[in-house]
C-alpha positions as a Markdown table, in Angstrom:
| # | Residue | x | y | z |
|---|---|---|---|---|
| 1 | Unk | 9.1 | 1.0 | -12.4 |
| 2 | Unk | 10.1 | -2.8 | -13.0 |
| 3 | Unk | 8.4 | -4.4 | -10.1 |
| 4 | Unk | 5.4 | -2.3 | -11.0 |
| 5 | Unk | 5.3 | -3.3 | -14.4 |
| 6 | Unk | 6.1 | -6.9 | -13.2 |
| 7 | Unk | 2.8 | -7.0 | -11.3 |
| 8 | Unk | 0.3 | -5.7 | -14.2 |
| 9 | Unk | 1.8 | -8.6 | -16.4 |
| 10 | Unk | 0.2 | -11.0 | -14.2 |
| 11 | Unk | -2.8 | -9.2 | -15.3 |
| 12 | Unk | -5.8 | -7.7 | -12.4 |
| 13 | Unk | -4.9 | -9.2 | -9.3 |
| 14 | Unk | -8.6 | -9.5 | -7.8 |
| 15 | Unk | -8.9 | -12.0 | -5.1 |
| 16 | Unk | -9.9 | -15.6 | -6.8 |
| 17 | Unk | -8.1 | -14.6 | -10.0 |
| 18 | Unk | -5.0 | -16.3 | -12.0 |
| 19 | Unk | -3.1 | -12.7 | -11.9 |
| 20 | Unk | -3.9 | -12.9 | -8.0 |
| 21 | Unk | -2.5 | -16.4 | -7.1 |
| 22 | Unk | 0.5 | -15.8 | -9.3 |
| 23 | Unk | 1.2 | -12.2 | -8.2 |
| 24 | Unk | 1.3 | -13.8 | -5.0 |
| 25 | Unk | 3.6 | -16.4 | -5.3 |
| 26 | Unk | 6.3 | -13.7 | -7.4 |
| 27 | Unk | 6.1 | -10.9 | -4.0 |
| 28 | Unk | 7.0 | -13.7 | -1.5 |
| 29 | Unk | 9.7 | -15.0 | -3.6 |
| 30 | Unk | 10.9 | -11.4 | -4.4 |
| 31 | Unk | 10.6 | -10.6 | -0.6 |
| 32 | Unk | 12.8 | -14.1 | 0.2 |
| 33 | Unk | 15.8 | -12.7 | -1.8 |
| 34 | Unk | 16.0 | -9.5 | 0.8 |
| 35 | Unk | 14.0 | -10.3 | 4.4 |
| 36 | Unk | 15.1 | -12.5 | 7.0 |
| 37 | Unk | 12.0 | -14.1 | 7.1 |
| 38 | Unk | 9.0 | -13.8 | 5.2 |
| 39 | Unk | 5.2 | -15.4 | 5.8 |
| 40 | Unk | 1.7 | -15.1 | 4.6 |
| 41 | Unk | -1.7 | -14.5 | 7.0 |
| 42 | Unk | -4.7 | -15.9 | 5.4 |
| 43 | Unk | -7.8 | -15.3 | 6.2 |
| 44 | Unk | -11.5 | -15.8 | 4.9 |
| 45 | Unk | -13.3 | -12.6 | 3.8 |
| 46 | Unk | -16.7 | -11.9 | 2.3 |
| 47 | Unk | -17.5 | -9.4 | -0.5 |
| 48 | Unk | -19.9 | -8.8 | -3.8 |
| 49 | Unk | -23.1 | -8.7 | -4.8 |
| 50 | Unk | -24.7 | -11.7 | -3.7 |
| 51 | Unk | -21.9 | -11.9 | -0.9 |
| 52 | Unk | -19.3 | -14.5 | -1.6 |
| 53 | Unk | -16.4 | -16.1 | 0.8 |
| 54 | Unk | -12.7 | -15.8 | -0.5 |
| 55 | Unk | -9.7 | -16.1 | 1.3 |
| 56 | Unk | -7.3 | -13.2 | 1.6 |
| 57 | Unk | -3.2 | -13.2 | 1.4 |
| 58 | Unk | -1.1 | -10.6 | 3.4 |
| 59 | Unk | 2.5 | -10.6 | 3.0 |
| 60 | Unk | 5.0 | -10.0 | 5.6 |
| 61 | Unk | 9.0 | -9.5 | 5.1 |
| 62 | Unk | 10.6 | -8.5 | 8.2 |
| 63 | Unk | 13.6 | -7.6 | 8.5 |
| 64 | Unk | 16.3 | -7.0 | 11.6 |
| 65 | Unk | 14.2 | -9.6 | 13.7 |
| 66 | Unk | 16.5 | -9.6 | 16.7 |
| 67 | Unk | 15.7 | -5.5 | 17.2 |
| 68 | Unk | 13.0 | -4.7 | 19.3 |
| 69 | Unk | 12.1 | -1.1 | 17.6 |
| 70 | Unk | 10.2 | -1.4 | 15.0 |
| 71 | Unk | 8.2 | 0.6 | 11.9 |
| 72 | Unk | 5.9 | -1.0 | 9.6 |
| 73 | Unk | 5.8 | -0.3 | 5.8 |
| 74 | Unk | 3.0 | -1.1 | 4.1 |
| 75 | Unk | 0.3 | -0.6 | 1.0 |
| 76 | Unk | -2.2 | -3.3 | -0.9 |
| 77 | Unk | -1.4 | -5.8 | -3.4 |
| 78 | Unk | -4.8 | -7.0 | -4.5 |
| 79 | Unk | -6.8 | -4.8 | -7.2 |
| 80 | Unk | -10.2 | -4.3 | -8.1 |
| 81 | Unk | -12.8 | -6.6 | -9.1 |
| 82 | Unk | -14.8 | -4.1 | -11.1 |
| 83 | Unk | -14.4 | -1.2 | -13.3 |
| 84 | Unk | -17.0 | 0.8 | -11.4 |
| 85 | Unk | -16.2 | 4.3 | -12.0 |
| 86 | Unk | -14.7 | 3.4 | -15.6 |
| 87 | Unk | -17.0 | 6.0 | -18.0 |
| 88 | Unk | -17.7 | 3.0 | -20.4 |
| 89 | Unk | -21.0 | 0.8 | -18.3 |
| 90 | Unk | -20.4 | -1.7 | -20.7 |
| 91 | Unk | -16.8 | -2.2 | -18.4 |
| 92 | Unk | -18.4 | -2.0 | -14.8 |
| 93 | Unk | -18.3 | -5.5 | -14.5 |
| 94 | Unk | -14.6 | -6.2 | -15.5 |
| 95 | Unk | -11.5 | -6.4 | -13.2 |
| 96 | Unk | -8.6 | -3.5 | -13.1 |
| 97 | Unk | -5.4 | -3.4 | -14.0 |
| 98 | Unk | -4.1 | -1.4 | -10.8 |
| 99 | Unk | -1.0 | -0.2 | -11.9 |
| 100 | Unk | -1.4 | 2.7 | -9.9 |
| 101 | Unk | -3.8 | 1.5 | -7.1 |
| 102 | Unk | -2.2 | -1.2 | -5.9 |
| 103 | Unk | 1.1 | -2.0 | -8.0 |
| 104 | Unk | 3.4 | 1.6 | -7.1 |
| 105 | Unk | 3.1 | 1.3 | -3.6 |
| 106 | Unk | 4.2 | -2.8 | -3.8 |
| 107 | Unk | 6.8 | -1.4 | -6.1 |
| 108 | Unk | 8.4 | 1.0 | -4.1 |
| 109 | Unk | 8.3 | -0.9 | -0.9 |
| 110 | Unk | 10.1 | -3.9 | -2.7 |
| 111 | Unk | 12.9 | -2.0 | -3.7 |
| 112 | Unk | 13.0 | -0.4 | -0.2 |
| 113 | Unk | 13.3 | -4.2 | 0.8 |
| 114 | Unk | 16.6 | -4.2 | -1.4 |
| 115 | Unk | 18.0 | -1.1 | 0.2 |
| 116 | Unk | 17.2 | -2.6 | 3.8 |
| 117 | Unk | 19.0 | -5.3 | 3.3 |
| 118 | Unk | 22.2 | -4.4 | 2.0 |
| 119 | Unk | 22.1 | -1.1 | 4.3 |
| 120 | Unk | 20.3 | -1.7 | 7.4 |
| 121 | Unk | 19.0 | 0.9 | 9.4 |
| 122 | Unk | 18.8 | 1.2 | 13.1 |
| 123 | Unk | 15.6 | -0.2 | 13.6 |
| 124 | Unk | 13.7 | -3.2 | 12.4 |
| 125 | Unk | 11.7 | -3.1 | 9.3 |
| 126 | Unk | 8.6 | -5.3 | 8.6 |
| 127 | Unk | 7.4 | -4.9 | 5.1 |
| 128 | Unk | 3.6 | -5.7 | 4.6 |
| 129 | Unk | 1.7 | -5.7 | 1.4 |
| 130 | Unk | -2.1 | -5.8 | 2.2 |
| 131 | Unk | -4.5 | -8.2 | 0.6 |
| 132 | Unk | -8.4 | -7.2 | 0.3 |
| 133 | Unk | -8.3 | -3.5 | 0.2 |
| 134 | Unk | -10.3 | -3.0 | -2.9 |
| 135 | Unk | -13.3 | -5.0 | -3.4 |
| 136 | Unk | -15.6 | -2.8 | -1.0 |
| 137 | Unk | -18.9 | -1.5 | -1.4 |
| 138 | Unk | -19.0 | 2.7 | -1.2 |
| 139 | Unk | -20.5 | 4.2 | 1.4 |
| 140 | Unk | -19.7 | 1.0 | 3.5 |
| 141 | Unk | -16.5 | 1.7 | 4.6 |
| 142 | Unk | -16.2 | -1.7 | 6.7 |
| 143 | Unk | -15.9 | -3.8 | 3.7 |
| 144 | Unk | -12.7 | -2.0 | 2.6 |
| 145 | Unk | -9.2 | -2.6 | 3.6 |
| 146 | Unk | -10.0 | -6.2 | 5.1 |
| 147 | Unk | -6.7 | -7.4 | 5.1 |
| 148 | Unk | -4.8 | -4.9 | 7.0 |
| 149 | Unk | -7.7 | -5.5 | 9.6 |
| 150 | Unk | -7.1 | -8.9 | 9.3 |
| 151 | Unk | -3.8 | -8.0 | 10.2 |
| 152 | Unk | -3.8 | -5.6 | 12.8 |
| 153 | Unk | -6.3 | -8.1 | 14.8 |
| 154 | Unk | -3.4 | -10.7 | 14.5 |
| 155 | Unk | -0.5 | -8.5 | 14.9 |
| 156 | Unk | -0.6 | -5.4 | 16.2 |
| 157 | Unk | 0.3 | -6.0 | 19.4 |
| 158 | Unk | 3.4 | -8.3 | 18.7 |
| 159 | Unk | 5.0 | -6.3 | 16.2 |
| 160 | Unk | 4.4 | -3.2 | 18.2 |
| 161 | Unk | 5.6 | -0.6 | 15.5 |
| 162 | Unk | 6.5 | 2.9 | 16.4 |
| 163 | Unk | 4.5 | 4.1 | 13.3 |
| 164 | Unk | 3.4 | 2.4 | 10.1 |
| 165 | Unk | 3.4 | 4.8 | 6.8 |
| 166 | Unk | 1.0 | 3.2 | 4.0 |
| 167 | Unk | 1.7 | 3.7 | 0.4 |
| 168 | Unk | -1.0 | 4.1 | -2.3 |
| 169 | Unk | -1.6 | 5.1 | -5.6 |
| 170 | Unk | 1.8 | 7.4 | -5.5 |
| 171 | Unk | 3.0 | 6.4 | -9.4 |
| 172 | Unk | 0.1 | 8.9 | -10.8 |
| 173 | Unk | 2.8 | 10.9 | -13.3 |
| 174 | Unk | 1.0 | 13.8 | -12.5 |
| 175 | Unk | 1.9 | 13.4 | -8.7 |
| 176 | Unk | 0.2 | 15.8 | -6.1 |
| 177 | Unk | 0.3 | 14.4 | -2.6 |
| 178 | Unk | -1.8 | 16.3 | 0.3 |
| 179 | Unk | -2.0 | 15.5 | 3.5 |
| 180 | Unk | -5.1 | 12.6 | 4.5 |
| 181 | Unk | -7.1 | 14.0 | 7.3 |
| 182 | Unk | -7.5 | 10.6 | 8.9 |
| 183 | Unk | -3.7 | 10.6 | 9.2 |
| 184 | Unk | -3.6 | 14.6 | 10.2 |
| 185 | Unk | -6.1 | 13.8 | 12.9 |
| 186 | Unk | -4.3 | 11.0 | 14.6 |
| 187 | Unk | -1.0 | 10.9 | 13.5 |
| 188 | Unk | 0.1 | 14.7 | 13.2 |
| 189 | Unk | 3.6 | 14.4 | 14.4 |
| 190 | Unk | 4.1 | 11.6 | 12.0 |
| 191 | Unk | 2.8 | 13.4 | 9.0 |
| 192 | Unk | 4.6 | 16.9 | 9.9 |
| 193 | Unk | 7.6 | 14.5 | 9.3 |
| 194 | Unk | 7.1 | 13.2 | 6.3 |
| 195 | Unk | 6.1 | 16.3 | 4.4 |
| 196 | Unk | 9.0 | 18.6 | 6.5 |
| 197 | Unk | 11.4 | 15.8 | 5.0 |
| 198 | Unk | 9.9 | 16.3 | 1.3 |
| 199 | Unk | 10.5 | 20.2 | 1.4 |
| 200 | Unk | 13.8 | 19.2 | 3.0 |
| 201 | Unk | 15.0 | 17.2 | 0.0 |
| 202 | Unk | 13.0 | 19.9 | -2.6 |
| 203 | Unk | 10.2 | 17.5 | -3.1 |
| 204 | Unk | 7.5 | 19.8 | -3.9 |
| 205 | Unk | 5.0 | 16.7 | -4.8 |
| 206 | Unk | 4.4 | 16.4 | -1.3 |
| 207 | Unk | 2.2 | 19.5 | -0.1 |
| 208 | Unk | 1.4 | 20.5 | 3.3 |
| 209 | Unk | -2.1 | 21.3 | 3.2 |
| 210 | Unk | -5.1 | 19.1 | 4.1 |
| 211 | Unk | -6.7 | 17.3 | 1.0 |
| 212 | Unk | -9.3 | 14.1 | 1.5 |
| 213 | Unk | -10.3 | 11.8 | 3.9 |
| 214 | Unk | -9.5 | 8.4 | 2.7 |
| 215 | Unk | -11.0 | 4.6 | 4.5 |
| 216 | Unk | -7.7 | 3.2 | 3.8 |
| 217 | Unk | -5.8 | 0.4 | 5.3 |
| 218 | Unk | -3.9 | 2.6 | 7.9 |
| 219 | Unk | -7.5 | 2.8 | 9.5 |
| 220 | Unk | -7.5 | -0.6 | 11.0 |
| 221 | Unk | -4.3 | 0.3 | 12.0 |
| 222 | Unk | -5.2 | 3.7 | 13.7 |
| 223 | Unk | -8.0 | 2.0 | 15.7 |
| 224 | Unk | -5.5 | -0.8 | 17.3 |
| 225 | Unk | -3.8 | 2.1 | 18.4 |
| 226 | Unk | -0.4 | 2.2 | 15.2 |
| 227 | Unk | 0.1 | 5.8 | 14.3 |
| 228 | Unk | -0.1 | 5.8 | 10.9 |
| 229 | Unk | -0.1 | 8.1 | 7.8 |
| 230 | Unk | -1.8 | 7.1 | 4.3 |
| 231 | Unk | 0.3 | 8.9 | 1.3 |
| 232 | Unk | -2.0 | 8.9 | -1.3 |
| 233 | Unk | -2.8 | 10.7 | -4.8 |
| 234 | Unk | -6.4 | 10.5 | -4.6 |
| 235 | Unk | -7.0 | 13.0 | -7.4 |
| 236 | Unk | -6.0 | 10.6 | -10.4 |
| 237 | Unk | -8.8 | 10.1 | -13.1 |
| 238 | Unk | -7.9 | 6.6 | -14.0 |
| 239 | Unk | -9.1 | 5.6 | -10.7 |
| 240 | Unk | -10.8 | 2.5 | -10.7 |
| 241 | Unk | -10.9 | 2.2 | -14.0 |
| 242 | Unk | -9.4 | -0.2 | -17.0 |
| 243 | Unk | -7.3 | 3.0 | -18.2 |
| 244 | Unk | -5.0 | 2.2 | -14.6 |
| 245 | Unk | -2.2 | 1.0 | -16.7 |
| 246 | Unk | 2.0 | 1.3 | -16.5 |
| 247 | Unk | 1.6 | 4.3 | -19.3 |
| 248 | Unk | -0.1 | 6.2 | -16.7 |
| 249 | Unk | 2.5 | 5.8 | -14.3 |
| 250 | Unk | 6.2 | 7.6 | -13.5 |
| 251 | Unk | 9.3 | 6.4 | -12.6 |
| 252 | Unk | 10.2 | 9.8 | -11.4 |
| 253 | Unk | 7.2 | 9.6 | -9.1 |
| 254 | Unk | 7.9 | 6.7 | -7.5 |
| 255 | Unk | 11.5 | 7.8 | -6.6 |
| 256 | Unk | 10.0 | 11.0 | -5.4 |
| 257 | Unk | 8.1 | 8.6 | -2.9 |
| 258 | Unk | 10.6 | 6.6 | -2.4 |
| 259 | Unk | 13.1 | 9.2 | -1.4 |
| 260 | Unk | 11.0 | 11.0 | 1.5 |
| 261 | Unk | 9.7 | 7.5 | 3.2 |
| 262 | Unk | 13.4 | 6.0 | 3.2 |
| 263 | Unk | 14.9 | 9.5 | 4.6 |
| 264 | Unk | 12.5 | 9.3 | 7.5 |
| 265 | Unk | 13.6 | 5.5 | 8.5 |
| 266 | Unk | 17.1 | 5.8 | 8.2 |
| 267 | Unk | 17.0 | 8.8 | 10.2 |
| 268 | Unk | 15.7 | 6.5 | 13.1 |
């Protein structure tokens, strides 16, 4: 809950923004203290209406470089630009907080970076918090999650994961996680064992029914051929909205989360 809070006092971290360049700078020094070697992949990306150029951050930690089996952790560090579906019109305009979309998946997965290090598991680890997921248009689903295409066009191929599991909006305190069909579709194995592991530990958050269909990051990473599962919250009212704030969020949530994704890679 500290790393999540840590990013929302940088304020929205939209692409272009203060919040943005300095969130940016505290993940890769938080990743430094735990990854063997950490980078960033920028690239140039276009969004908005009229259309305007920006370039994009993703941030990789990996971890256990020398081992040649691999999974990839990920979820999206950037926020969005406008309060569109805030109930106020008056606040369509402004940027969002995120603590929820974008900030508990980044938290989670930087702690996981703690628990890597000191106890590594059997396989490598790369860590990758996705830049340019939020600023798309609806009904366009091409102008979403930019950055892990960005990424999978770069890197799919060399990191060569067995499977990549993609955190997002999972600190909802009201936490009820079904099963994305994008990621039941093409990815089943994968997702029968994430949600047999939740019911394993008594984890009843996680349930093992079919809920939306999601244009998420893991779909770039689907199409270059990554099985990959999206666990999501997608019913959560604050959604895009400037009510996405830490007081909306749980620590017990987040463990929850937490708990199930780091049972499945130490069991590797």
């Amino acid at each position: 809950m500290a790393y999540l809070k840590a990013q929302c006092d940088f304020g929205p971290r939209n692409p272009g923004s203060a919040g943005h360049c300095q969130c940016r700078e505290y993940l890769v020094a938080q990743l430094k203290k735990s990854a063997e070697f950490v980078t960033t992949q920028q690239f140039v990306f276009s969004f908005g209406s009229p259309r305007q150029s920006m370039t994009g951050y993703n941030i990789i930690g990996r971890f256990r470089l020398a081992v040649r089996d691999r999974v990839l952790l990920c979820a999206h560090w950037d926020t969005r630009p406008w309060a569109d579906e805030d109930p106020d019109a008056a606040h369509h305009q402004m940027p969002v907080l995120g603590a929820n979309d974008g900030a508990s998946g980044v938290a989670v997965l930087l702690h996981m970076a703690e628990l890597i290090a000191t106890t590594p598991p059997a396989v490598g680890v790369d860590i990758v918090f996705f830049d340019a997921e939020d600023a798309g248009t609806h009904q366009e689903n091409r102008t979403w999650a930019l950055g892990s295409a960005a990424f999978a066009r770069e890197y799919a191929y060399s990191f060569n994961p067995r499977y990549a599991i993609l955190l997002d909006m999972i600190g909802d305190a009201q936490l009820n996680i079904y099963q994305e069909a994008y990621s039941v579709e093409y990815a089943r194995a994968l997702v029968n064992r994430l949600w047999d592991k939740a019911a394993e530990l008594g984890i009843d958050e996680f349930i093992p029914e079919m809920g939306y269909a999601v244009y998420d990051d893991h779909i770039p990473l689907l199409q270059a051929g990554i099985q990959s599962v999206d666990i999501i919250d997608f019913d959560y009212k604050y959604w895009h909205t400037l009510a996405d704030t830490p007081d909306k969020c749980s620590a017990a949530s987040l463990e929850k989360v937490g708990r199930v994704v780091t049972a499945v890679i130490y069991e590797e």
